[in-house]
N, C-alpha and C positions, 0 to 999 in steps of 0.2 A: 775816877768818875768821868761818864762821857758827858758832856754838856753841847747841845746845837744851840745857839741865841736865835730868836724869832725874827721878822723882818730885817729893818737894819740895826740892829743889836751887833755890838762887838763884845768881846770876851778879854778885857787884856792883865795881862802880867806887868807886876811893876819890874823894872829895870834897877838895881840897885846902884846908890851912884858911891861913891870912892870917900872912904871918910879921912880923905888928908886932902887940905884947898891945895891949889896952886905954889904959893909960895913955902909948901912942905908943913903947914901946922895939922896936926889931927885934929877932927870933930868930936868930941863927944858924942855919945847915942842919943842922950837929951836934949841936942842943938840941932841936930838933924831934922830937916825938914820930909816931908815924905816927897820923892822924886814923881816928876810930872811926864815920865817916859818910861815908857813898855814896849813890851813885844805882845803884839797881836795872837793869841789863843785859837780863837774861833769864832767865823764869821757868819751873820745869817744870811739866807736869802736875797733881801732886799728890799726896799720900800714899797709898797702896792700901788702905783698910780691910779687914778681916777678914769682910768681905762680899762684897769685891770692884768695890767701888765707888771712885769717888776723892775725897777729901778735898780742896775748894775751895782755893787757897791764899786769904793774906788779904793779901798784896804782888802789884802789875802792875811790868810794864817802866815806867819812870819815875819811880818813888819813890822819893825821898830818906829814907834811913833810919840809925838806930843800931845801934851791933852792938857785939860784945864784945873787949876787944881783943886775944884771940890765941884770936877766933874765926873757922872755915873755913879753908881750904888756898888759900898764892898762889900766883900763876901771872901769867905774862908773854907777851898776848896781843898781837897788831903794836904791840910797845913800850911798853902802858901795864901798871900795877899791878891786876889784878883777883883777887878772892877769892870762892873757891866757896863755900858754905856749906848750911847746911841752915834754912827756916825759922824752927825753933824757935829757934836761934842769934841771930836777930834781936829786938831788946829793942822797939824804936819803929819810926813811921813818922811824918816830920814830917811 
């Protein structure tokens, strides 16, 4: 499915993270928390300024980024976990 997000609307994919910590124990599926790191999908346009112009985004398709964690709306695209969101929503960009 093709999807464009509208102004600054981002598109992103969760990143899955490693189910054994540091010190070698495995997690469980039921302890797992949902990861607060994706890779960027698909970007809109941009914000419309009060001039009428568009505001650059500062995220492309491919950026692995952080986000906040009961930030944007999911949704379940051919199967996988993706979350809409808005720019500002976005904390980093590793």
């Amino acid at each position: 499915m093709k999807i464009k997000p509208l102004n600054d609307q981002v598109l992103v994919r969760r990143v899955e993270m490693e189910a054994k910590s540091a010190g070698g124990i495995i997690i469980p599926e039921t302890a797992k928390e949902k990861p607060q790191k994706g890779k960027v999908v698909a970007v809109g346009p941009g914000k419309v300024n009060d001039d009428g112009s568009r505001a650059p985004m500062e995220v492309k398709k491919g950026d692995l980024v952080l986000f906040g964690k009961y930030a944007g709306s999911e949704l379940k695209i051919d199967g996988e976990e993706h979350i809409f969101m808005r720019e500002s929503d976005i904390l980093a960009v590793l």
